[in-house]
N, CA, C and O of each residue as an XYZ file, in Angstrom:
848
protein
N      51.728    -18.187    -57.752
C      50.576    -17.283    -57.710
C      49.744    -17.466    -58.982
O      50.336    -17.394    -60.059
N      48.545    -17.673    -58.962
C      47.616    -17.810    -59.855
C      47.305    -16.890    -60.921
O      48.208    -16.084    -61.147
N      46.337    -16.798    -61.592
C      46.174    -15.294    -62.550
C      45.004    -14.526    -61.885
O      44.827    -13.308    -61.932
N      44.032    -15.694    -61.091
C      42.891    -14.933    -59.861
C      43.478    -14.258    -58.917
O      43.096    -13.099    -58.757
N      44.483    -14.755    -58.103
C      45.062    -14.261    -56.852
C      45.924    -12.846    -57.575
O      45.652    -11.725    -57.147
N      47.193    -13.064    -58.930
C      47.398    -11.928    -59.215
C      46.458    -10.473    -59.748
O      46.884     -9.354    -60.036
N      45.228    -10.931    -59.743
C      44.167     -9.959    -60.421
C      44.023     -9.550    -58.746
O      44.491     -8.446    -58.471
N      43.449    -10.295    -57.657
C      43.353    -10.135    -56.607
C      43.949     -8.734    -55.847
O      43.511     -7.664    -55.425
N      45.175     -9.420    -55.950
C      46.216     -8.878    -55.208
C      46.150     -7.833    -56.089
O      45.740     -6.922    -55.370
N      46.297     -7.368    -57.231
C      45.931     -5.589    -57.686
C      44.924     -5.181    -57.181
O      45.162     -4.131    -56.586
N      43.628     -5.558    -57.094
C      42.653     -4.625    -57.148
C      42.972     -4.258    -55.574
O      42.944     -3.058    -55.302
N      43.276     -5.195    -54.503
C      43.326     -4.825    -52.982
C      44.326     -3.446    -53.172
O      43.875     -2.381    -52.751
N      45.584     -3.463    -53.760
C      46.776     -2.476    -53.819
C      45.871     -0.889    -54.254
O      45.965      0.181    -53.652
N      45.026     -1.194    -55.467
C      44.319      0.179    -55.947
C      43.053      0.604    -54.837
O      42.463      1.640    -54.532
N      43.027     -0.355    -54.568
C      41.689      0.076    -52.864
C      42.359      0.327    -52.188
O      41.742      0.939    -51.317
N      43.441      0.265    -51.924
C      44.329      0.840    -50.408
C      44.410      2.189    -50.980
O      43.697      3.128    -50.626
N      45.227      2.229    -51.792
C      45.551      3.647    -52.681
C      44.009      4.548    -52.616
O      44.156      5.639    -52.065
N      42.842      4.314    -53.000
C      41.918      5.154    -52.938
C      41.503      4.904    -51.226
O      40.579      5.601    -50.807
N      42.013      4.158    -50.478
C      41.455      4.771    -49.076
C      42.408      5.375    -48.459
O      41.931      6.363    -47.900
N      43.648      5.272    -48.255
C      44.529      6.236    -48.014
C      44.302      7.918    -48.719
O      44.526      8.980    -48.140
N      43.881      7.753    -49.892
C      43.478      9.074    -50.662
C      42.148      9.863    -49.353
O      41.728     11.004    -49.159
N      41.957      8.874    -48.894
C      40.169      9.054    -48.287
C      40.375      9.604    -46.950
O      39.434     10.111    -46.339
N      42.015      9.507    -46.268
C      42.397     10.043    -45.011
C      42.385     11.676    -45.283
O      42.451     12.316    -46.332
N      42.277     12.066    -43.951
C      41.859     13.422    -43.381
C      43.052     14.261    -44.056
O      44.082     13.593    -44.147
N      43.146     15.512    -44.528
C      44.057     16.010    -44.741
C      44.301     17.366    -44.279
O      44.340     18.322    -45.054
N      44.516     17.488    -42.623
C      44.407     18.964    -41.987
C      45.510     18.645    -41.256
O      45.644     17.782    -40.389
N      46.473     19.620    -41.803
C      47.479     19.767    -41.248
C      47.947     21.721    -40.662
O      47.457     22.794    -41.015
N      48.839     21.457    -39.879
C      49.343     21.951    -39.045
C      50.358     22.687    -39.903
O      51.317     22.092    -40.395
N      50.071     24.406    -40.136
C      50.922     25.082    -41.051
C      52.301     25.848    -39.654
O      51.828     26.350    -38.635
N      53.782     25.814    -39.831
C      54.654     26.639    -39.164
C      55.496     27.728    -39.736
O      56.171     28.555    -39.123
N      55.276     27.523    -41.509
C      56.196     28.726    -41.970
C      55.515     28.715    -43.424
O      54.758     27.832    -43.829
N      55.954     29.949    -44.194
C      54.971     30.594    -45.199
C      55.693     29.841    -46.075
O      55.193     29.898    -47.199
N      57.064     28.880    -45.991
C      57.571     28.129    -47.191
C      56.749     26.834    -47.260
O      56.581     26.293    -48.352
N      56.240     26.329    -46.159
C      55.371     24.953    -46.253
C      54.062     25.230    -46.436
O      53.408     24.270    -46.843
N      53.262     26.602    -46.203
C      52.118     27.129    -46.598
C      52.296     27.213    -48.221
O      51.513     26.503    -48.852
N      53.029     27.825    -48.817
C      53.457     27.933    -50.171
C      53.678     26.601    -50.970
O      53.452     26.218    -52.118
N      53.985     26.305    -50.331
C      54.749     24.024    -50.982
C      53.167     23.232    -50.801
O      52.654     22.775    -51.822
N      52.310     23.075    -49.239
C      51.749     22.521    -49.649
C      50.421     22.675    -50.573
O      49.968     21.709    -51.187
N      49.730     24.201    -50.630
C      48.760     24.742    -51.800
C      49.094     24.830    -52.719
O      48.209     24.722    -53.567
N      50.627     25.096    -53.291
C      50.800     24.704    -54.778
C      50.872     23.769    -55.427
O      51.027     23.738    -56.648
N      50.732     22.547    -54.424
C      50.819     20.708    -55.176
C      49.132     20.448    -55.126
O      48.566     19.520    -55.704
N      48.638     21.227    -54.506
C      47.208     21.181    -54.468
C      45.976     21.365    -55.140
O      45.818     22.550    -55.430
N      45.076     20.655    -55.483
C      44.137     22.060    -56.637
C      43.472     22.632    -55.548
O      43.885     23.782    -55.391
N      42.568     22.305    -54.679
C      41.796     22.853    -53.618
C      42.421     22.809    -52.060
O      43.263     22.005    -51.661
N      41.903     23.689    -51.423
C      42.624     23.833    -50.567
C      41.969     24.887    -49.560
O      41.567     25.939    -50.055
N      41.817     24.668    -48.057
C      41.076     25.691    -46.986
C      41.843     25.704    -46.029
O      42.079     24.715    -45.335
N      42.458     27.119    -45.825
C      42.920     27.278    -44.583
C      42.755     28.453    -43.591
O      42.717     29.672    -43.756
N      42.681     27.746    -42.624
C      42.113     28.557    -41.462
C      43.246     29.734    -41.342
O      44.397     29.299    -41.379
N      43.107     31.179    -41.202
C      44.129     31.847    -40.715
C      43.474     32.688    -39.112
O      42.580     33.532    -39.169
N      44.244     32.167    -37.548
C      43.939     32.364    -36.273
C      44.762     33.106    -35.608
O      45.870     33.237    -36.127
N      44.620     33.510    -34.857
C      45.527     34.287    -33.577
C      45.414     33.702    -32.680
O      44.297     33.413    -32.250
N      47.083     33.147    -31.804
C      46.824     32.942    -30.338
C      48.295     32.870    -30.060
O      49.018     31.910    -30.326
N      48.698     34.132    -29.425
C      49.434     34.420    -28.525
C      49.763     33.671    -27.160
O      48.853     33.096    -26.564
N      50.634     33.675    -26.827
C      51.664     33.408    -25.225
C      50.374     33.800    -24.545
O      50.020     32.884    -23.803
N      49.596     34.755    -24.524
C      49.084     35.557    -23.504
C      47.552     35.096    -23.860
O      46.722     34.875    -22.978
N      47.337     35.004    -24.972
C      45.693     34.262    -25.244
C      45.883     33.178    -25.013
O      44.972     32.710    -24.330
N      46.914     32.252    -25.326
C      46.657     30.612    -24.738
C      46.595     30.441    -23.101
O      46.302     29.466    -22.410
N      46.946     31.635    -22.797
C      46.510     31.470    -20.555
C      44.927     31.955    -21.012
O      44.528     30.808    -21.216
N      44.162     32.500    -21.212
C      42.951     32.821    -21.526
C      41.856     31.677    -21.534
O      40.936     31.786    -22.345
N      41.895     30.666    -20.744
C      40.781     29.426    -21.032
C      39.162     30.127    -22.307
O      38.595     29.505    -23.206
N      38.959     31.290    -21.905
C      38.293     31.414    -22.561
C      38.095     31.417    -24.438
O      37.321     31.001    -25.299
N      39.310     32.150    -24.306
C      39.731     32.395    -25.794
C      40.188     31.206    -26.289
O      39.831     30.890    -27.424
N      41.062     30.329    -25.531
C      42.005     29.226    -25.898
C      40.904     27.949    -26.444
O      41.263     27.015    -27.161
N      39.272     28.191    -25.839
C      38.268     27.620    -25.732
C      38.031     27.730    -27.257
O      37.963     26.837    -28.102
N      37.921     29.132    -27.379
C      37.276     29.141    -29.338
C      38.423     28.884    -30.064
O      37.938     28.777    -31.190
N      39.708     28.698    -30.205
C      40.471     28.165    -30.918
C      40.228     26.789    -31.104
O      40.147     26.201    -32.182
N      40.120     26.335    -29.999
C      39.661     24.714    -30.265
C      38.613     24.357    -31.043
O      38.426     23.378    -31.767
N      37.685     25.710    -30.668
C      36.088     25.485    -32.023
C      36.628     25.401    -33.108
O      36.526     24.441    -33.872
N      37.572     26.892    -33.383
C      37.562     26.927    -34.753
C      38.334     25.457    -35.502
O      37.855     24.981    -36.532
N      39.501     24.880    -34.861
C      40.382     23.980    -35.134
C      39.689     22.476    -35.160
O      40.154     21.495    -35.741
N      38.418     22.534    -34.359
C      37.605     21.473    -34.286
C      36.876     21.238    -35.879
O      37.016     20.238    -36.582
N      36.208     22.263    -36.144
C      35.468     22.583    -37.249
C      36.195     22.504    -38.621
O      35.736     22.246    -39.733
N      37.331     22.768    -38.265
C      38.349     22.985    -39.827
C      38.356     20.988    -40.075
O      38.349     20.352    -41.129
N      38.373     20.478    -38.580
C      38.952     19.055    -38.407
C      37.631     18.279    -39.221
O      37.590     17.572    -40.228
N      36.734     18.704    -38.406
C      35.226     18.225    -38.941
C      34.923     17.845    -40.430
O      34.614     16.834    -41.059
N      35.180     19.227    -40.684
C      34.725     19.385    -42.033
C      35.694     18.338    -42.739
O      35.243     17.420    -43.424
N      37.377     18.582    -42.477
C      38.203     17.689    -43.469
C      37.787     16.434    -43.635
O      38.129     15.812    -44.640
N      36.832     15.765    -42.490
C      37.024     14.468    -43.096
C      35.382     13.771    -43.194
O      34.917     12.718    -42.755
N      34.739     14.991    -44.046
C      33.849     14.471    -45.437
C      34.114     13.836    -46.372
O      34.902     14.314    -47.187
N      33.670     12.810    -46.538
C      33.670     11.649    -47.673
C      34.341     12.120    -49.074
O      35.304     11.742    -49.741
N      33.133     13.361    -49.212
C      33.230     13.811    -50.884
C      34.318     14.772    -50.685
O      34.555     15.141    -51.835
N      35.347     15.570    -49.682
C      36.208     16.522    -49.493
C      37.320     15.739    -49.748
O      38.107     15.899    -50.680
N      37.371     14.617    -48.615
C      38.510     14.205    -48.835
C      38.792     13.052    -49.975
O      39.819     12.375    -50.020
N      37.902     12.977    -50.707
C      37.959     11.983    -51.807
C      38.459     12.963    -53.373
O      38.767     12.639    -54.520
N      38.341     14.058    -52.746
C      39.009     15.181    -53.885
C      39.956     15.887    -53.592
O      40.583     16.821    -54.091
N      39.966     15.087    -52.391
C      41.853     15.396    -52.228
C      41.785     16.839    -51.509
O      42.862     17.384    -51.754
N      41.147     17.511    -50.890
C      40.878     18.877    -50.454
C      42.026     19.198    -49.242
O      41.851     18.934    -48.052
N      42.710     19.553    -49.568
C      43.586     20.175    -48.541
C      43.237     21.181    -47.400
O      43.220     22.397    -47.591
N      42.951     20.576    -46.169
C      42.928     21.653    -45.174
C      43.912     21.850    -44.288
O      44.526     20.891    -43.819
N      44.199     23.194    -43.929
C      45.637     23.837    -43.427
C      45.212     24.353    -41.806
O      43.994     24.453    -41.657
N      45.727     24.561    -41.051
C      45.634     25.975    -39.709
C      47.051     26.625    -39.925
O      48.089     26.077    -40.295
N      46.841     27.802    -39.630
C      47.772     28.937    -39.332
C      47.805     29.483    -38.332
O      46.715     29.900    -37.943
N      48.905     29.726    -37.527
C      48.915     30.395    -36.566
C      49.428     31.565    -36.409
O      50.285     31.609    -35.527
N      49.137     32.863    -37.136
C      50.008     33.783    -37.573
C      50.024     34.943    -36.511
O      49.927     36.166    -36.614
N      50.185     34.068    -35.434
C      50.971     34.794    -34.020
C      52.574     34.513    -33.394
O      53.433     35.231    -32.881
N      52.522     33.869    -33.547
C      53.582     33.004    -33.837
C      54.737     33.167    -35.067
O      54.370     33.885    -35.996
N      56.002     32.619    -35.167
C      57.201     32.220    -35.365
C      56.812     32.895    -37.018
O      56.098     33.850    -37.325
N      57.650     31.906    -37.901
C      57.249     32.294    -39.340
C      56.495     32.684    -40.210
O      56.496     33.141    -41.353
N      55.340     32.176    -38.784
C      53.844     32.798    -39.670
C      52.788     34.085    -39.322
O      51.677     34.487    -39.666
N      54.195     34.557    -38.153
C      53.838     35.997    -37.916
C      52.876     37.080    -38.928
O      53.327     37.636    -39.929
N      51.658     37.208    -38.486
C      51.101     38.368    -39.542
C      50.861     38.009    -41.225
O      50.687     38.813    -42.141
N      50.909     36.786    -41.269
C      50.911     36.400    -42.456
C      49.608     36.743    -43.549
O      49.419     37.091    -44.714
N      49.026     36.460    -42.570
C      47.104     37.054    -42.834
C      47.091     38.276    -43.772
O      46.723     38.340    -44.945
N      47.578     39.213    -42.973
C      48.017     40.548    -44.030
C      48.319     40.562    -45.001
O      47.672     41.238    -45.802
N      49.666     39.687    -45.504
C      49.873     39.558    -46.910
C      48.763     39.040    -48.174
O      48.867     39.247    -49.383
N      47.843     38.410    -47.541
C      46.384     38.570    -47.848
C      45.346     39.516    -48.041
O      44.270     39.488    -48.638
N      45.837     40.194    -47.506
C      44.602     41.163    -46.894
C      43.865     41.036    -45.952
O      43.244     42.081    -45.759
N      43.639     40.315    -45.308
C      42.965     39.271    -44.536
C      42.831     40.533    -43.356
O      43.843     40.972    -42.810
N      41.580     41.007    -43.067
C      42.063     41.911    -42.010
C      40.770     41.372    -40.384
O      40.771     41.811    -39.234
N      39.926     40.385    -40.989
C      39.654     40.195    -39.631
C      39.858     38.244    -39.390
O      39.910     37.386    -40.271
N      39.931     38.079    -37.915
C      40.632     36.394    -37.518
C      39.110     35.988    -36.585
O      38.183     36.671    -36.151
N      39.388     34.751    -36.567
C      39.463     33.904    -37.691
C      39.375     33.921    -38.965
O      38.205     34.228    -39.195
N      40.245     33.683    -40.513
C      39.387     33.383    -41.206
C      39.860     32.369    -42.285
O      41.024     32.364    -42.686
N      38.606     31.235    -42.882
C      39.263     30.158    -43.150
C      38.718     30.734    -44.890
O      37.675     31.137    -45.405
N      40.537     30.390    -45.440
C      39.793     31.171    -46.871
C      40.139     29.701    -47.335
O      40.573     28.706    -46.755
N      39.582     30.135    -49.244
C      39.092     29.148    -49.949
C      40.652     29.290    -51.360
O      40.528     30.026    -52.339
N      41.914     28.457    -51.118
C      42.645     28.128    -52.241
C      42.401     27.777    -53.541
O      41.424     27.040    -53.671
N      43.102     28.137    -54.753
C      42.756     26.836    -55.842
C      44.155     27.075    -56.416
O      45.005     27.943    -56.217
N      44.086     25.949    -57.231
C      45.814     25.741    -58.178
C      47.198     26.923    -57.385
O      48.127     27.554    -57.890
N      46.637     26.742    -55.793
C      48.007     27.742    -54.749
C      48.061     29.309    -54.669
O      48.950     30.071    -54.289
N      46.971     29.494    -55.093
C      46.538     30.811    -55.133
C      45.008     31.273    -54.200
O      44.028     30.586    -54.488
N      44.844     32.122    -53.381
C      43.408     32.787    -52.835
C      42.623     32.849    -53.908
O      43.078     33.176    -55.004
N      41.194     32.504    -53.692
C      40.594     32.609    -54.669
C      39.311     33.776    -54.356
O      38.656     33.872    -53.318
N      39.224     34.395    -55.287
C      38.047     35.731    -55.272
C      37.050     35.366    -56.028
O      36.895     34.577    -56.961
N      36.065     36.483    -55.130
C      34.510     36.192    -55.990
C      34.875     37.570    -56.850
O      35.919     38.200    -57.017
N      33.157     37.773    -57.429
C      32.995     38.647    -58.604
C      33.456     40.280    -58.326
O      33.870     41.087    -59.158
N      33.220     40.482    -56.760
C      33.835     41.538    -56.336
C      35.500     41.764    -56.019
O      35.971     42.698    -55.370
N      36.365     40.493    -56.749
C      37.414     41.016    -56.183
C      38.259     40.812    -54.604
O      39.406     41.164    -54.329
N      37.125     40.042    -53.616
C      37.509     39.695    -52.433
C      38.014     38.403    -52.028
O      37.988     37.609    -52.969
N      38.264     38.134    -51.430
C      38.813     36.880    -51.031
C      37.701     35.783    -50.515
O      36.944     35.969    -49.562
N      37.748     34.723    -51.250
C      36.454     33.962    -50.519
C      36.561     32.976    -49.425
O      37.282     31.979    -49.399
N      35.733     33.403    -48.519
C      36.511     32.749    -46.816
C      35.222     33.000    -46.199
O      34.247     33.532    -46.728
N      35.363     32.429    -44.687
C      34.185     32.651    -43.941
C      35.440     33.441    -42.556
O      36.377     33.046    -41.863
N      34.806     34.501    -42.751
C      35.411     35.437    -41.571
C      34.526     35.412    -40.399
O      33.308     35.234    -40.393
N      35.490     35.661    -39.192
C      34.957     36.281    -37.582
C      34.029     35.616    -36.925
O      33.470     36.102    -35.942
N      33.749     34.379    -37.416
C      33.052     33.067    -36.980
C      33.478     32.438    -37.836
O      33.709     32.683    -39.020
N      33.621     31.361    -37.061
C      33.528     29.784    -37.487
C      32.652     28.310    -37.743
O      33.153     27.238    -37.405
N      31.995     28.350    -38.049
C      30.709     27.222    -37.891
C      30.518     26.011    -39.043
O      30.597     26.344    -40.226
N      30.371     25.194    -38.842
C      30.377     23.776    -39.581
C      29.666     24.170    -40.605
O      30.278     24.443    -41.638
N      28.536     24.267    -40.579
C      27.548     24.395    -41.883
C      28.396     25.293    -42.562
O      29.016     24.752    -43.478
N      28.697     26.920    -42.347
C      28.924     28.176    -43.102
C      30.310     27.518    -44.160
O      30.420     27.740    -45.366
N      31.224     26.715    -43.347
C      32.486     26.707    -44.208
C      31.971     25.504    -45.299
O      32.354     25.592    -46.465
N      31.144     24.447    -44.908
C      30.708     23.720    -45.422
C      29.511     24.299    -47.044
O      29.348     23.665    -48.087
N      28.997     25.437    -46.719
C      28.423     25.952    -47.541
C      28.957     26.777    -48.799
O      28.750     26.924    -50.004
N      29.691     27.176    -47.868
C      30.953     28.053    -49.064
C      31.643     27.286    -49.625
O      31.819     27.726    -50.761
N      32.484     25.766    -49.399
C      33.076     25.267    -50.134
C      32.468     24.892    -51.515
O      32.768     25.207    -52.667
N      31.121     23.792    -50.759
C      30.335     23.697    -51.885
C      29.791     24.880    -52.861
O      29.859     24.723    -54.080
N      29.410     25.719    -52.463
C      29.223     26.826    -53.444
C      30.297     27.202    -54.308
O      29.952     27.551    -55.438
N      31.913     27.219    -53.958
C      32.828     27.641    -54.451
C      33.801     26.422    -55.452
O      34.434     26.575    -56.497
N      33.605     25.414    -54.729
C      34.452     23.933    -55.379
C      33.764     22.884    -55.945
O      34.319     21.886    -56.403
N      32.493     23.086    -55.931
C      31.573     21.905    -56.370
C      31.694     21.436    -57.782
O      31.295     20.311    -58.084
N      32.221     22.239    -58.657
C      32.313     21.845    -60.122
C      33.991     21.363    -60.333
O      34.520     20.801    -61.292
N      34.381     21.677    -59.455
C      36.239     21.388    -59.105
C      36.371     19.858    -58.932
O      37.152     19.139    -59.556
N      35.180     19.339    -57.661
C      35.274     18.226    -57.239
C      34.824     17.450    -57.730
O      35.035     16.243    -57.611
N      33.806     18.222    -58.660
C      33.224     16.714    -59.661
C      34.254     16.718    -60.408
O      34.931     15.744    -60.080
N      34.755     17.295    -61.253
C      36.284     17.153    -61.977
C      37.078     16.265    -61.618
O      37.526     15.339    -62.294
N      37.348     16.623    -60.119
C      37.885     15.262    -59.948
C      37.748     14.135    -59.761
O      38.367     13.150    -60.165
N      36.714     14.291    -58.977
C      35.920     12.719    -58.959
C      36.325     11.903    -60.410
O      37.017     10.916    -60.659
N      35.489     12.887    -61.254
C      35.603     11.987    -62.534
C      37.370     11.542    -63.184
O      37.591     10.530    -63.849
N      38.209     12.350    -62.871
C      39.232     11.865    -63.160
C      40.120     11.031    -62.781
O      41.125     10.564    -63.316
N      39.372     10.839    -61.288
C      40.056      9.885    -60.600
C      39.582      8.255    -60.299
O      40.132      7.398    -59.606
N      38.144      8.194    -61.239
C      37.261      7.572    -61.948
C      37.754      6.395    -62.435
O      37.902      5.217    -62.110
N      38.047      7.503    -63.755
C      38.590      6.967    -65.009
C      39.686      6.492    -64.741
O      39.907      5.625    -65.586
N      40.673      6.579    -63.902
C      41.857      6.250    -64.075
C      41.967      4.452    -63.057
O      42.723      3.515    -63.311
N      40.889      4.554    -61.915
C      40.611      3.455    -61.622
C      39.810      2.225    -62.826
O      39.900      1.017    -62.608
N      39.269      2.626    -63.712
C      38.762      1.890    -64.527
C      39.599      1.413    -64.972
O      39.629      0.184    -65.043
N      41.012      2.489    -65.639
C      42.157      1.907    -66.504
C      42.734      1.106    -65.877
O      42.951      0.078    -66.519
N      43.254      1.107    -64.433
C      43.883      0.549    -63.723
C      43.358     -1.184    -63.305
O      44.006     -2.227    -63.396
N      42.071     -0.970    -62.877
C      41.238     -2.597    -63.187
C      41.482     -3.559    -64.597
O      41.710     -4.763    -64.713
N      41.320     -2.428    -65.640
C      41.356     -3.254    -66.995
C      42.931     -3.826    -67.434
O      43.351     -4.875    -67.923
N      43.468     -2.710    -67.040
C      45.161     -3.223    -66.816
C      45.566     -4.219    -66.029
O      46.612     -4.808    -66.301
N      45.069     -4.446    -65.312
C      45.309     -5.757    -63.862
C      44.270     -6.923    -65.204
O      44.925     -7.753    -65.836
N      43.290     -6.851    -65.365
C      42.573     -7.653    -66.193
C      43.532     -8.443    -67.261
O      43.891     -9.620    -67.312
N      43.732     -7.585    -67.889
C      45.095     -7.697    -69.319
C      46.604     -8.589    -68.388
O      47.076     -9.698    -68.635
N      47.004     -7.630    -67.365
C      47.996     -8.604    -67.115
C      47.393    -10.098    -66.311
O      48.174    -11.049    -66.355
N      46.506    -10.243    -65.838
C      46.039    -11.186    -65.299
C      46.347    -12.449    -66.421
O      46.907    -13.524    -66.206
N      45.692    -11.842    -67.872
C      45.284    -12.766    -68.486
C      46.923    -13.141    -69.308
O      46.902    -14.141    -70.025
N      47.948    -12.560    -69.231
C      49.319    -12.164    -70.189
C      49.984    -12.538    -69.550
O      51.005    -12.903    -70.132
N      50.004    -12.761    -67.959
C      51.070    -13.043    -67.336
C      50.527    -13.582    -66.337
O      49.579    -13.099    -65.718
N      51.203    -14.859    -66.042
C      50.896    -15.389    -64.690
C      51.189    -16.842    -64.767
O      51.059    -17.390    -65.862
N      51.676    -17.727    -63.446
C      52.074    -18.871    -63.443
C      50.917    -20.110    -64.384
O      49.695    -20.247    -64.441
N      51.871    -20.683    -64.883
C      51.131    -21.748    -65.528
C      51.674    -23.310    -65.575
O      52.825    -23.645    -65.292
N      50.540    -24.255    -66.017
C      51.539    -25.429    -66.303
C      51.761    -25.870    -67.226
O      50.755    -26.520    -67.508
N      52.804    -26.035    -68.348
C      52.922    -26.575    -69.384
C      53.014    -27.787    -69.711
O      53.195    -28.694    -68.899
N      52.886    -27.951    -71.089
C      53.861    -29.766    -71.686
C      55.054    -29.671    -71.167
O      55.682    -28.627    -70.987
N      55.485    -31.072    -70.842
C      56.935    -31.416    -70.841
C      57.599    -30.326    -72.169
O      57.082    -29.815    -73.163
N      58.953    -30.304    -71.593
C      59.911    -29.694    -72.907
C      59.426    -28.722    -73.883
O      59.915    -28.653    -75.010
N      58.140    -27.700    -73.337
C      57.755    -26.756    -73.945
C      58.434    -25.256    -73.493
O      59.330    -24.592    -74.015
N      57.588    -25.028    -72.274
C      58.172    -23.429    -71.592
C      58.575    -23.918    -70.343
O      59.308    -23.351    -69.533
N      57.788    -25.531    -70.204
C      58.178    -25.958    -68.642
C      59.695    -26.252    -68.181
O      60.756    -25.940    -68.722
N      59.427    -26.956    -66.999
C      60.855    -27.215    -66.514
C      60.773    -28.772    -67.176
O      59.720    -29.401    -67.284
N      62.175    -29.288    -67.617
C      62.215    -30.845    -67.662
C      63.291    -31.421    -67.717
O      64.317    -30.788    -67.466
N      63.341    -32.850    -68.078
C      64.635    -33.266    -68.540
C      65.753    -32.420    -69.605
O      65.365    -31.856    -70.627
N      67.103    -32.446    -69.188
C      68.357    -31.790    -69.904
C      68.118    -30.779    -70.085
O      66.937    -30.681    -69.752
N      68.503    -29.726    -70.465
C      69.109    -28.083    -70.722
C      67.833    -27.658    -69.889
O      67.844    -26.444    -69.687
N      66.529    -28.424    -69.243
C      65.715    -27.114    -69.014
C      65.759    -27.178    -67.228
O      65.067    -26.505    -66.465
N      66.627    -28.035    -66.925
C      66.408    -28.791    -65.492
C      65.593    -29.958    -65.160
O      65.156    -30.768    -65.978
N      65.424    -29.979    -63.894
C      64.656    -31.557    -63.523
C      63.108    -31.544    -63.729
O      62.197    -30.851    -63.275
N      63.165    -32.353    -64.398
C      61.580    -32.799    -64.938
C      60.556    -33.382    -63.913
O      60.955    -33.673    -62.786
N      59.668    -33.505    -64.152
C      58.327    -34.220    -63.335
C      58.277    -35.844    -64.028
O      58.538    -36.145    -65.193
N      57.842    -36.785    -62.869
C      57.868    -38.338    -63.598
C      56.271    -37.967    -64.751
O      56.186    -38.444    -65.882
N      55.697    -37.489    -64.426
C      54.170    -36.939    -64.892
C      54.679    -36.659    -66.541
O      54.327    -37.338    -67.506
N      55.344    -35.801    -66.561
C      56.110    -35.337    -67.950
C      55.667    -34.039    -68.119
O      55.765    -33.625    -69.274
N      55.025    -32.972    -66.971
C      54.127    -31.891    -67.076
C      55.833    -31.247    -66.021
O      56.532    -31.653    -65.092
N      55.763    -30.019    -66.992
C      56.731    -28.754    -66.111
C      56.187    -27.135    -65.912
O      55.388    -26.488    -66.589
N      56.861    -26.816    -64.858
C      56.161    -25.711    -64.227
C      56.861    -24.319    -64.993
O      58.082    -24.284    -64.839
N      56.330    -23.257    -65.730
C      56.844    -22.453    -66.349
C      55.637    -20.666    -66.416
O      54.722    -20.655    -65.593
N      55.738    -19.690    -67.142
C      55.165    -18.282    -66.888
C      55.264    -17.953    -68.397
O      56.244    -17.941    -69.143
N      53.619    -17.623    -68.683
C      53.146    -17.237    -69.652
C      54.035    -15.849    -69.784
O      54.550    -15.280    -68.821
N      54.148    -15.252    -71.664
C      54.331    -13.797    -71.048
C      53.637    -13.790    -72.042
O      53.697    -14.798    -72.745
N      52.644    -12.560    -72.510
C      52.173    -12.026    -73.541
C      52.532    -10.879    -74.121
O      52.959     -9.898    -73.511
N      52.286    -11.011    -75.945
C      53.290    -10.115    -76.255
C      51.863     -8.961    -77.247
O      52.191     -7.910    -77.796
């Protein structure tokens, strides 16, 4: 392998890494211990909290706006600039099993509503409330509130996740240039006649820079 192809072959590995970062991140919440696990590894974070019962999912009608709201949570997750800051989006179903009523422990007193996380905690405005878009659901509104609420969060990260690609290029740069197959003189670092193995008739042996 060359010192081009090993420079190569990093930068493809750190582009996978930032497009995998770039996948959708709305997942499917079933108990208040994985609601808890995944907003606390999180800095940002939106999750929908819904109702739908045994008896509302026979309801085509109702079963109809769950799909809005779950559509919209989907929508939104996979914005460029959301999911490039890593934005965690959740659904809850707190009709259901573990996540029975969970809303409440919030305060949360009307459903739909998709509130706004940070560092695993609800986050409040100046009054003290919880910041969320309640009792509708709509693309723009959650889209408006995030930005209003995370926009200085996400440039944060942006930029930190920046910088660390810069380091990571210049580091592939450095080892590019410190390490990598080479060809030497005979009887230097190469391979050759006696103690180093079999030599080339050429008098040139094949050996790996290291830099110190």
């Amino acid at each position: 392998m060359t010192k081009r192809m090993f420079f190569k072959l990093f930068c493809i590995c750190v582009m996978g890494g930032a497009l995998y970062s770039l996948w959708a991140k709305d997942i499917f919440i079933k108990s208040r211990e994985k609601l808890f696990k995944q907003v606390g590894k999180t800095a940002l974070a939106v999750v929908l909290f819904y109702h739908e019962d045994k008896e509302q999912s026979k309801d085509k009608t109702y079963k109809s706006m769950v799909r809005e709201w779950t559509q919209v949570l989907s929508d939104v997750s996979t914005m460029p600039l959301y999911k490039e800051a890593d934005i965690l989006f959740a659904r809850v179903n707190v009709a259901v099993g573990k996540t029975e009523g969970m809303h409440q422990e919030y305060g949360i007193k009307t459903l739909p509503a998709c509130v706004l996380f940070k560092d695993g905690a609800p986050l409040f405005d100046t009054r003290g409330l919880i910041v969320g878009v309640y009792g509708t659901l709509a693309r723009a509104d959650l889209k408006k509130i995030i930005d209003a609420y995370f926009t200085n969060d996400i440039q944060r990260i942006l930029k930190s996740k920046a910088i660390i690609r810069q380091r990571q290029l210049e580091q592939a740069q450095l080892n590019a240039l410190y390490w990598g197959p080479y060809w030497a003189p005979y009887g230097v670092y190469g391979w050759g006649p006696g103690d180093y193995g079999y030599g080339y008739p050429s008098g040139v042996g094949f050996g790996f820079s290291v830099g110190i």
